[in-house]
C-alpha positions as CSV (number, residue, x, y, z in Angstrom):
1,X,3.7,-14.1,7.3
2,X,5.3,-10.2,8.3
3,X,6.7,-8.3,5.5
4,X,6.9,-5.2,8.0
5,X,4.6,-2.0,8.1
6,X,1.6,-1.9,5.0
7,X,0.1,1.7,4.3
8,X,-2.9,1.2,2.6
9,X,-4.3,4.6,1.3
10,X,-8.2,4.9,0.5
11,X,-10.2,8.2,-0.1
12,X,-13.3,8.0,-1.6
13,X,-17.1,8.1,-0.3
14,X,-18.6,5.2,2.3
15,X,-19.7,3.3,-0.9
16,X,-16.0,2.9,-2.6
17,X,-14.4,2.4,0.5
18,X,-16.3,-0.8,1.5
19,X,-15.6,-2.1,-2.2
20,X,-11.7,-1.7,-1.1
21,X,-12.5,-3.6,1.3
22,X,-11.7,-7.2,0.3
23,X,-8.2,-5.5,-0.6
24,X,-7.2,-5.0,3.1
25,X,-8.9,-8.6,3.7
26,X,-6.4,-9.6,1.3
27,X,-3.8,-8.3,2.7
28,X,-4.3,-9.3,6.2
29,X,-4.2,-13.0,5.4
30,X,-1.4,-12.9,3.5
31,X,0.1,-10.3,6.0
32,X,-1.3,-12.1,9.3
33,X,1.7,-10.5,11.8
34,X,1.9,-7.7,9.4
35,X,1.1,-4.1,10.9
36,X,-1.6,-2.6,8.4
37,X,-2.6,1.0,8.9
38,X,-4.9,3.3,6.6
39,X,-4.4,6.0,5.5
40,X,-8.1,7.6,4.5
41,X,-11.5,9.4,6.3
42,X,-11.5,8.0,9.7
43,X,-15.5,7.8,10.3
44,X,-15.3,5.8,6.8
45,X,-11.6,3.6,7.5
46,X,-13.3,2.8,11.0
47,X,-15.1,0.3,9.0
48,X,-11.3,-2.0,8.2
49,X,-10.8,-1.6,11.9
50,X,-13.8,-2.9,13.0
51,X,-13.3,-6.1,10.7
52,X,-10.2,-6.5,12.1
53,X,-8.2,-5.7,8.7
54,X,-6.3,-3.1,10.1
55,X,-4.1,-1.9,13.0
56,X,-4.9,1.7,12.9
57,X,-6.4,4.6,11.2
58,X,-4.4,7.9,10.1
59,X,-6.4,10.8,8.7
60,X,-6.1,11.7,5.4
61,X,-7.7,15.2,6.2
62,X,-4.9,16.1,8.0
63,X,-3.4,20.0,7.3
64,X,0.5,18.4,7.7
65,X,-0.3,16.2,4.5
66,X,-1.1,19.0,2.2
67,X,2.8,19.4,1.4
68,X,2.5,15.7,-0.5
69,X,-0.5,16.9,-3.0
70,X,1.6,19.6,-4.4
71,X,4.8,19.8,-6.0
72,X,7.7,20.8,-4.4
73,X,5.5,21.1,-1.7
74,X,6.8,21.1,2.0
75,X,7.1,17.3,3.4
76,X,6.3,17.6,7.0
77,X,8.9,16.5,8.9
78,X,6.8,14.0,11.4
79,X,4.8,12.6,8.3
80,X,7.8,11.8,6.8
81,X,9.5,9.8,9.3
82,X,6.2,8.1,9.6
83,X,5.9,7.2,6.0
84,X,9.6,6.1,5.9
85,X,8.9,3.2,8.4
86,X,6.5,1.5,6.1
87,X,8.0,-1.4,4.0
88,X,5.0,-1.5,1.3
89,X,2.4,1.6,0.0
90,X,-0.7,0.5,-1.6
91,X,-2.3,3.8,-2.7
92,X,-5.9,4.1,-4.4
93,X,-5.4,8.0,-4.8
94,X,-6.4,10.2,-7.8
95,X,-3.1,11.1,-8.6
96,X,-2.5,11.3,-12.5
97,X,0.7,13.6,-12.5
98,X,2.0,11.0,-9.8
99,X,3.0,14.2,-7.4
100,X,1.9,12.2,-4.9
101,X,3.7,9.6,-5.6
102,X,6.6,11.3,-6.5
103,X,7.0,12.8,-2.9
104,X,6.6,9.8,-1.2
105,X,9.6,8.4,-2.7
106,X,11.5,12.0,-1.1
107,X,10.8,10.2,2.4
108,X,10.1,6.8,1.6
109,X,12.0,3.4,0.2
110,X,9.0,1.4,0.5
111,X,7.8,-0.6,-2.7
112,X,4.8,1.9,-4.0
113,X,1.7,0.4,-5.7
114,X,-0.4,2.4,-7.5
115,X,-3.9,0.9,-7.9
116,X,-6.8,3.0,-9.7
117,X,-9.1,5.0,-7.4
118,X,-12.1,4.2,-9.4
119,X,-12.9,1.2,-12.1
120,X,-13.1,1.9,-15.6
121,X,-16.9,2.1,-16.7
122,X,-16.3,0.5,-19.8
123,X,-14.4,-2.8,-19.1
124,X,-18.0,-4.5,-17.0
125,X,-15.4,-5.5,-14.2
126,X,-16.3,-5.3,-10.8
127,X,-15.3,-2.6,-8.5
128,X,-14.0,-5.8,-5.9
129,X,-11.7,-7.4,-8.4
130,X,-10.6,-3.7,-9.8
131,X,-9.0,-3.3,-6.4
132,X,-8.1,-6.6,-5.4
133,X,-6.0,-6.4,-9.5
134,X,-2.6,-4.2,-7.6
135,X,-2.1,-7.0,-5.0
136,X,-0.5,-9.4,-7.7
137,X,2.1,-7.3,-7.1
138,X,2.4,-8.8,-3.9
139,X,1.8,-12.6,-5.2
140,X,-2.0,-12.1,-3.7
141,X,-4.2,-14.1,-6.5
142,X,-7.8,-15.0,-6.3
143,X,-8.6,-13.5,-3.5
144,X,-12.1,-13.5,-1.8
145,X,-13.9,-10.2,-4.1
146,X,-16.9,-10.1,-1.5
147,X,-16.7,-7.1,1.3
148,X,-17.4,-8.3,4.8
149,X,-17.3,-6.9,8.1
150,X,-18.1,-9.1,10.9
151,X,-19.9,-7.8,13.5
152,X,-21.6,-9.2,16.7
153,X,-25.4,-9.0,17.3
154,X,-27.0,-8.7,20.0
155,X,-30.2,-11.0,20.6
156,X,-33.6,-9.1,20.4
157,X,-36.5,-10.2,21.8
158,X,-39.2,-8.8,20.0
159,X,-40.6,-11.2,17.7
160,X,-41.9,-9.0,15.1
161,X,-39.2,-8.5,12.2
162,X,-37.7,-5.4,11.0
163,X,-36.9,-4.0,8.0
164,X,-33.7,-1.6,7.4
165,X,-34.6,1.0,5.1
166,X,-32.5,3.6,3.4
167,X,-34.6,6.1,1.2
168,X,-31.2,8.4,0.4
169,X,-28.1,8.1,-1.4
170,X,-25.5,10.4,-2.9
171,X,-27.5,11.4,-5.6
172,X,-30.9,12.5,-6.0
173,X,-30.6,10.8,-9.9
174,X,-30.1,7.5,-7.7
175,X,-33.1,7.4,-5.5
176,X,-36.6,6.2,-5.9
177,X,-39.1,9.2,-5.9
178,X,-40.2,9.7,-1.9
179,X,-44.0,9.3,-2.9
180,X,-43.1,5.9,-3.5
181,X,-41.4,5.2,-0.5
182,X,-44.3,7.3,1.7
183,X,-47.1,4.7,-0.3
184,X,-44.5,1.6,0.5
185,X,-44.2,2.9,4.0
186,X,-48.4,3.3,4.2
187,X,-48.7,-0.5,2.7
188,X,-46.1,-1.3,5.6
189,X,-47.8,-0.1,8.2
190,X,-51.2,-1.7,7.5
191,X,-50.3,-4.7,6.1
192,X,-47.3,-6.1,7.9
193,X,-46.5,-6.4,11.6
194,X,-42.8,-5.3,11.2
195,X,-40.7,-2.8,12.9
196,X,-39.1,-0.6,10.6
197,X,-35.3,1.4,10.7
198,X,-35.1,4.2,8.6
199,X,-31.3,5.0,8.1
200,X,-30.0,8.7,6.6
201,X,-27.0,10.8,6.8
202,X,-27.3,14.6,8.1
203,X,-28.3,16.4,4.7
204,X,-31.3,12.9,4.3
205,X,-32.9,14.1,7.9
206,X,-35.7,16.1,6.7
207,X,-36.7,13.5,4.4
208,X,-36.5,10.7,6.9
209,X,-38.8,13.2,9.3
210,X,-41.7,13.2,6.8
211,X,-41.7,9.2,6.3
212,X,-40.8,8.7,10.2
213,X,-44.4,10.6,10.4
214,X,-46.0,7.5,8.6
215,X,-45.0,4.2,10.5
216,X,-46.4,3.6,13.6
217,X,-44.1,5.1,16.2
218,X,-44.2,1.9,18.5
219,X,-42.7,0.3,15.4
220,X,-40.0,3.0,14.5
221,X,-36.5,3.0,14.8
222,X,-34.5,6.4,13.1
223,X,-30.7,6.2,12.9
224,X,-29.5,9.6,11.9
225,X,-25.9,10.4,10.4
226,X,-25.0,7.8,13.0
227,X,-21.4,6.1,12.7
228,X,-20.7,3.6,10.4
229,X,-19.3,1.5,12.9
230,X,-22.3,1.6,15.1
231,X,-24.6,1.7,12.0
232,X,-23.0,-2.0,11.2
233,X,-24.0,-3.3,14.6
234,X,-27.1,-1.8,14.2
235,X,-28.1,-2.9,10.7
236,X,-26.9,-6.6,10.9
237,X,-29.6,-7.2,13.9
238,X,-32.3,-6.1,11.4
239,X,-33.9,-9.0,9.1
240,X,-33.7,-7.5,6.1
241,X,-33.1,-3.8,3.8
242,X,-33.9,-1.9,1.2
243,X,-32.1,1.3,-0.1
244,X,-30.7,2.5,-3.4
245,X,-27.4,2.3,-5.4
246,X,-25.3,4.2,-2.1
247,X,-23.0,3.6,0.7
248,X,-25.3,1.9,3.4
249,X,-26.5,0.0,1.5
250,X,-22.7,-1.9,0.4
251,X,-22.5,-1.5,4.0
252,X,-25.7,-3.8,4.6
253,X,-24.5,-6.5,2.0
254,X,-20.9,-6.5,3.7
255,X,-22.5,-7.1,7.2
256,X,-24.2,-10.1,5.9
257,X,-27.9,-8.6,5.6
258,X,-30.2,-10.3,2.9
259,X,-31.6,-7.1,1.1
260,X,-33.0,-5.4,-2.1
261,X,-31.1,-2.4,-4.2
262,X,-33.5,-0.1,-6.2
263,X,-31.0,0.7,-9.1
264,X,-30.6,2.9,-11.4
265,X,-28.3,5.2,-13.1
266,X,-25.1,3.6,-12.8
267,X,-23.7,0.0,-14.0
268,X,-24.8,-3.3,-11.9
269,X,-21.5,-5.2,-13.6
270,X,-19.4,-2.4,-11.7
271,X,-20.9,-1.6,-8.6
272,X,-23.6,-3.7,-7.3
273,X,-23.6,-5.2,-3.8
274,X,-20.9,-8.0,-4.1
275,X,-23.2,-10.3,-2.1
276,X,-25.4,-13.4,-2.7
277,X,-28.2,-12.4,-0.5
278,X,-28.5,-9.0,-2.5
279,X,-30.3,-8.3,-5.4
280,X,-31.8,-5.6,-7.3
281,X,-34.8,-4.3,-8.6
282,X,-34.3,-1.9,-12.1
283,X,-36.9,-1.1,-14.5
284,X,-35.5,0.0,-18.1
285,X,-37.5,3.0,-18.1
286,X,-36.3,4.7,-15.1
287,X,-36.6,4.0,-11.1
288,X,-39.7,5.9,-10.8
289,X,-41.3,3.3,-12.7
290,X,-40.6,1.2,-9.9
291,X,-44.6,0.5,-8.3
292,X,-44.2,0.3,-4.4
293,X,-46.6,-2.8,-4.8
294,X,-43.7,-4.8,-7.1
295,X,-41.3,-3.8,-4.4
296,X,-43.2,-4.8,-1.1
297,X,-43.6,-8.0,-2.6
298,X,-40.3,-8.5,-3.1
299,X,-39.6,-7.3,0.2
300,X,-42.0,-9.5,1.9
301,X,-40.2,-12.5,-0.3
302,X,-37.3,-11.5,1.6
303,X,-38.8,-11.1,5.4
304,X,-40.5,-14.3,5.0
305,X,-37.5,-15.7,4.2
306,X,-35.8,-14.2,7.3
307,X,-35.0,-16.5,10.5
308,X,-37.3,-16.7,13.4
């Protein structure tokens, strides 16, 4: 079914994106001959492209946009021509005075949906369902609520295993206190044969340096504010992960890993990995009350499980 030209436009951090995600799934079955672009961060909307959700990326960064966040602002004569051609607008800005909004419709017939750019904390709905909600507009019901991106492994053949590990997150509040992780990473390396990734963005890379120093360097892997896209590949050859309430580690659950969220500080009902082969580990007192021999055991639950 073609109904056109579909903007879809997503801001937001890696984690809120990937949440959107089943959205532009949405749409693209519905919308199979449909050409879907986004309009968001391009090292964050790669992600849609990669799945195959999308047709191409626009940045949302862009200096000739600036004229449609203020009012009465310029509307760039290019974007404008651009955002005329498109037959639908599903936006998930932040746009409560709808200026937005109200200068797209300057340059623009299309039909505009307005869907919220975050869920409400108090309704206990998920994040998935909270974005998939505006496509009813568009006769889209029950759709699939579960992020995925698809991605194609390559075979390894190293027999020993290897655990994915994020030890970051966008908030220090979020994240398990890095003694824990060092003792986990010391139990790791003595215990267990596996191979170990430690995933971190640019501002993590000082912490990953000081627990790189403790795993066996013939059994290290370090993936530094590497792009998401290769990140996926990367992270679905792994056997299993464990990270914190953040981006990568939606990003592991939508690539189909089997994996372990230390959580705290935010609600599960909202924002916890939509996937089956995720679950968490939360103790009422705090994440630091988390003891790196509970989680290794639940880890090793989870490598054991893993396929040869």
């Amino acid at each position: 079914m073609s109904c056109g030209r579909i903007l879809v436009i997503r801001g937001g951090a890696i984690g809120d994106f990937i949440l959107t995600l089943p959205a532009l799934a949405a749409l693209r079955k519905q919308f199979r001959q449909t050409y879907i672009e986004v309009l968001g961060y391009p090292h964050v909307a790669a992600l849609a492209r990669l799945a195959g959700y999308v047709n191409d990326i626009r940045s949302i960064e862009a200096r000739a946009l600036a004229g449609f966040f203020a009012r009465n602002g310029h509307l760039d004569e290019a974007l404008s021509e651009h955002f005329a051609s498109f037959n639908i607008i599903v936006s998930y800005l932040y746009d409560p005075d709808e200026i937005f909004r109200e200068n797209m419709a300057c340059c623009s017939k299309a039909q505009f949906i307005a869907g919220p750019h975050r869920p409400s904390e108090g309704e206990n709905v998920h994040a998935t369902e909270v974005f998939l909600k505006p496509l009813e507009r568009l006769a889209i019901f029950d759709a699939e609520p579960v992020p995925r991106i698809p991605v194609a492994t390559k075979p390894d053949r190293d027999v020993r295993k290897t655990l994915a590990l994020h030890p970051g997150s966008g908030s220090e509040t979020k994240n398990w206190p890095e003694e824990h992780w060092t003792e986990l990473l010391k139990m790791i390396g003595a215990g267990t044969d596996w191979r170990v990734l430690l995933v971190g963005g640019e501002a993590e890379q000082a912490r990953l340096q000081r627990l790189a120093s403790i795993v066996p360097i013939e059994r290290l892997s370090v993936a530094v504010h590497q792009p998401l896209t290769e990140l996926a590949v990367r992270s679905a050859s792994c056997d299993a992960f464990l990270g914190h309430d953040s981006g990568i580690t939606h990003l592991a659950a939508a690539v189909g890993l089997p994996g372990l969220a230390l959580w705290g500080g935010t609600n599960p009902k909202i924002w916890r990995p939509r996937s089956d082969r995720f679950g968490l580990l939360i103790d009422e007192r705090g994440l630091a009350h988390l003891e790196p021999p509970r989680v290794l055991a639940a880890v090793t639950k989870l490598m054991d499980r893993a396929v040869d």
